[in-house]
C-alpha positions as CSV (number, residue, x, y, z in Angstrom):
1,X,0.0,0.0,0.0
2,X,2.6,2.6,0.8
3,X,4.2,1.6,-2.3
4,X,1.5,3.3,-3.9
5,X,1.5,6.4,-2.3
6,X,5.5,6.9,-2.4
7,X,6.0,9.0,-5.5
8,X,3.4,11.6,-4.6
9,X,5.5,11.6,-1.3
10,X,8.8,11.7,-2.5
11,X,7.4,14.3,-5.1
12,X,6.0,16.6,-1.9
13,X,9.3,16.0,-0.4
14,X,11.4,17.2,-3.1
15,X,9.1,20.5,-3.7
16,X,9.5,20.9,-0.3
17,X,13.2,20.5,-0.2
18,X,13.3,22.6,-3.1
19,X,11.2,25.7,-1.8
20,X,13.2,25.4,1.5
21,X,16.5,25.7,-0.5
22,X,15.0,28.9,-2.6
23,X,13.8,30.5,0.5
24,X,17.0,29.8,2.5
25,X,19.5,31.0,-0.8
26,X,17.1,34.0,-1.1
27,X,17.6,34.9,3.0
28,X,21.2,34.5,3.4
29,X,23.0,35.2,-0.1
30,X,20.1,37.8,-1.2
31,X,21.6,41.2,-1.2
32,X,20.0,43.8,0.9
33,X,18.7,47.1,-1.1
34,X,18.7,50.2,1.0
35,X,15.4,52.0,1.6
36,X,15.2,55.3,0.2
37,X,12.1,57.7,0.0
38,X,12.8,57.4,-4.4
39,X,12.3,54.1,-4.2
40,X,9.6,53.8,-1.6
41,X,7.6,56.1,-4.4
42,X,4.7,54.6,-6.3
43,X,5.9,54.1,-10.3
44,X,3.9,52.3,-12.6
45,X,5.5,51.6,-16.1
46,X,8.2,54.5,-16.2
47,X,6.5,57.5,-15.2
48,X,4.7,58.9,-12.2
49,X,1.6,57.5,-10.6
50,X,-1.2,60.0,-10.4
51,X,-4.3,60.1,-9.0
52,X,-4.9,58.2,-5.4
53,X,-2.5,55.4,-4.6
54,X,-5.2,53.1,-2.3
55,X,-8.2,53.3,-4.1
56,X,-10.7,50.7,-3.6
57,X,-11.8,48.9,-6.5
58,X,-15.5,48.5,-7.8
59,X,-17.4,45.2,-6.6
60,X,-17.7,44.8,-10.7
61,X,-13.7,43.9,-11.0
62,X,-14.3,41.3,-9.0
63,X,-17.1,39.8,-10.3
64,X,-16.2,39.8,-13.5
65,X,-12.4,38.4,-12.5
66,X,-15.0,35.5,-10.9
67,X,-16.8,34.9,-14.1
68,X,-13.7,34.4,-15.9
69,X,-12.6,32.3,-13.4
70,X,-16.1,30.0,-13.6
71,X,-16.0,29.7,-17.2
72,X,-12.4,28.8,-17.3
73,X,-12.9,26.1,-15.5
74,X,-16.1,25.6,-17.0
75,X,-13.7,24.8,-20.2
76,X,-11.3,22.5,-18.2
77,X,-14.3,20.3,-16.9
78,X,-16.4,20.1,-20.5
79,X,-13.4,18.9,-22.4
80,X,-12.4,15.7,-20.9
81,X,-15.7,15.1,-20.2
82,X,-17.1,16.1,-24.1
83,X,-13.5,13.0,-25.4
84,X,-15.4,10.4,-22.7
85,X,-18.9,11.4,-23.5
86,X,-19.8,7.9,-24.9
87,X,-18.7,5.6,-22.3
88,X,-20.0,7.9,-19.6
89,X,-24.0,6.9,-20.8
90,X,-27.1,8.7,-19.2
91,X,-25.0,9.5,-16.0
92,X,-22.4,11.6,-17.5
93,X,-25.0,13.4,-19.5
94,X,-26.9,14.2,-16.1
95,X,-24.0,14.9,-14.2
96,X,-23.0,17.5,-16.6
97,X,-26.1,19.2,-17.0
98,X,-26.0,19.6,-13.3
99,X,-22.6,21.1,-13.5
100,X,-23.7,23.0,-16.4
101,X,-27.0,24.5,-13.7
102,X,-24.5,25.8,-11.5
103,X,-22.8,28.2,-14.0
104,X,-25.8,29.2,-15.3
105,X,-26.9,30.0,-11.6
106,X,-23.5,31.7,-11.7
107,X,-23.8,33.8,-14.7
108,X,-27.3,35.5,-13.5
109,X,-26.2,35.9,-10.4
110,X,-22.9,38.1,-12.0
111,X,-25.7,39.6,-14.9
112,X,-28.4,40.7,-12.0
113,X,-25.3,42.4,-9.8
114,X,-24.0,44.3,-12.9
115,X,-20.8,42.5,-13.7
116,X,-21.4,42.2,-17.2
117,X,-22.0,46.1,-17.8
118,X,-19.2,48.1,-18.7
119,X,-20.6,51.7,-18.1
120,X,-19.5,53.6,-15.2
Protein backbone atom coordinates (compact mmCIF):
# COMPACT_ATOMS: atom_id res chain seq x y z
CA UNK A 1 0.00 0.00 0.00
CA UNK A 2 2.61 2.56 0.76
CA UNK A 3 4.19 1.64 -2.28
CA UNK A 4 1.45 3.31 -3.91
CA UNK A 5 1.51 6.35 -2.35
CA UNK A 6 5.54 6.88 -2.44
CA UNK A 7 5.95 9.01 -5.52
CA UNK A 8 3.43 11.63 -4.60
CA UNK A 9 5.46 11.62 -1.34
CA UNK A 10 8.80 11.73 -2.54
CA UNK A 11 7.45 14.33 -5.10
CA UNK A 12 6.00 16.63 -1.89
CA UNK A 13 9.35 15.96 -0.40
CA UNK A 14 11.38 17.22 -3.12
CA UNK A 15 9.09 20.48 -3.70
CA UNK A 16 9.46 20.94 -0.26
CA UNK A 17 13.18 20.51 -0.19
CA UNK A 18 13.35 22.60 -3.15
CA UNK A 19 11.17 25.75 -1.77
CA UNK A 20 13.24 25.44 1.46
CA UNK A 21 16.53 25.65 -0.50
CA UNK A 22 14.99 28.94 -2.64
CA UNK A 23 13.84 30.51 0.54
CA UNK A 24 17.05 29.83 2.55
CA UNK A 25 19.47 30.99 -0.77
CA UNK A 26 17.11 33.98 -1.13
CA UNK A 27 17.56 34.89 2.96
CA UNK A 28 21.19 34.46 3.43
CA UNK A 29 23.03 35.22 -0.12
CA UNK A 30 20.08 37.84 -1.22
CA UNK A 31 21.65 41.20 -1.21
CA UNK A 32 19.99 43.84 0.90
CA UNK A 33 18.69 47.07 -1.09
CA UNK A 34 18.70 50.22 1.02
CA UNK A 35 15.41 52.03 1.57
CA UNK A 36 15.22 55.33 0.16
CA UNK A 37 12.14 57.70 0.02
CA UNK A 38 12.80 57.38 -4.37
CA UNK A 39 12.34 54.13 -4.18
CA UNK A 40 9.58 53.84 -1.59
CA UNK A 41 7.56 56.12 -4.38
CA UNK A 42 4.65 54.57 -6.29
CA UNK A 43 5.93 54.10 -10.29
CA UNK A 44 3.91 52.34 -12.64
CA UNK A 45 5.49 51.62 -16.09
CA UNK A 46 8.19 54.45 -16.16
CA UNK A 47 6.54 57.47 -15.22
CA UNK A 48 4.73 58.87 -12.17
CA UNK A 49 1.63 57.51 -10.59
CA UNK A 50 -1.16 60.05 -10.36
CA UNK A 51 -4.32 60.07 -9.00
CA UNK A 52 -4.92 58.23 -5.39
CA UNK A 53 -2.47 55.41 -4.57
CA UNK A 54 -5.21 53.08 -2.34
CA UNK A 55 -8.20 53.25 -4.12
CA UNK A 56 -10.73 50.68 -3.58
CA UNK A 57 -11.80 48.93 -6.49
CA UNK A 58 -15.45 48.54 -7.75
CA UNK A 59 -17.39 45.22 -6.63
CA UNK A 60 -17.70 44.83 -10.71
CA UNK A 61 -13.68 43.91 -10.99
CA UNK A 62 -14.35 41.28 -9.01
CA UNK A 63 -17.08 39.84 -10.33
CA UNK A 64 -16.24 39.78 -13.51
CA UNK A 65 -12.43 38.41 -12.52
CA UNK A 66 -14.95 35.53 -10.92
CA UNK A 67 -16.76 34.90 -14.07
CA UNK A 68 -13.74 34.45 -15.93
CA UNK A 69 -12.56 32.25 -13.45
CA UNK A 70 -16.05 29.99 -13.59
CA UNK A 71 -16.01 29.75 -17.17
CA UNK A 72 -12.37 28.82 -17.30
CA UNK A 73 -12.92 26.13 -15.46
CA UNK A 74 -16.12 25.60 -16.97
CA UNK A 75 -13.66 24.82 -20.23
CA UNK A 76 -11.27 22.50 -18.22
CA UNK A 77 -14.26 20.29 -16.91
CA UNK A 78 -16.43 20.14 -20.51
CA UNK A 79 -13.39 18.92 -22.37
CA UNK A 80 -12.36 15.72 -20.88
CA UNK A 81 -15.74 15.05 -20.24
CA UNK A 82 -17.06 16.07 -24.09
CA UNK A 83 -13.54 13.01 -25.39
CA UNK A 84 -15.38 10.38 -22.74
CA UNK A 85 -18.87 11.38 -23.51
CA UNK A 86 -19.79 7.86 -24.90
CA UNK A 87 -18.66 5.58 -22.26
CA UNK A 88 -20.01 7.85 -19.61
CA UNK A 89 -24.03 6.94 -20.76
CA UNK A 90 -27.09 8.67 -19.22
CA UNK A 91 -25.02 9.45 -15.99
CA UNK A 92 -22.39 11.65 -17.48
CA UNK A 93 -25.05 13.45 -19.48
CA UNK A 94 -26.95 14.21 -16.05
CA UNK A 95 -24.03 14.92 -14.17
CA UNK A 96 -23.02 17.55 -16.57
CA UNK A 97 -26.13 19.24 -16.95
CA UNK A 98 -26.04 19.64 -13.32
CA UNK A 99 -22.60 21.09 -13.50
CA UNK A 100 -23.65 23.03 -16.43
CA UNK A 101 -26.98 24.47 -13.65
CA UNK A 102 -24.49 25.75 -11.46
CA UNK A 103 -22.76 28.21 -13.98
CA UNK A 104 -25.83 29.21 -15.25
CA UNK A 105 -26.93 30.04 -11.58
CA UNK A 106 -23.46 31.72 -11.71
CA UNK A 107 -23.82 33.77 -14.70
CA UNK A 108 -27.26 35.49 -13.49
CA UNK A 109 -26.25 35.89 -10.37
CA UNK A 110 -22.86 38.09 -12.00
CA UNK A 111 -25.65 39.63 -14.88
CA UNK A 112 -28.44 40.66 -12.04
CA UNK A 113 -25.31 42.37 -9.84
CA UNK A 114 -23.98 44.27 -12.86
CA UNK A 115 -20.76 42.52 -13.72
CA UNK A 116 -21.39 42.20 -17.20
CA UNK A 117 -22.04 46.07 -17.82
CA UNK A 118 -19.17 48.11 -18.66
CA UNK A 119 -20.63 51.70 -18.08
CA UNK A 120 -19.47 53.62 -15.23
Amino acid sequence: MIATYAPMFLMLAVAALVAGAFFVGATFLGGKLKVTPEKMKPFECGSESSGGNHLKLSVKFYLTAILFVVFDIEAVFIYPWAVQFKSLGWTGLLSMFGFIAVLVVGLVYCWKKGALEWES
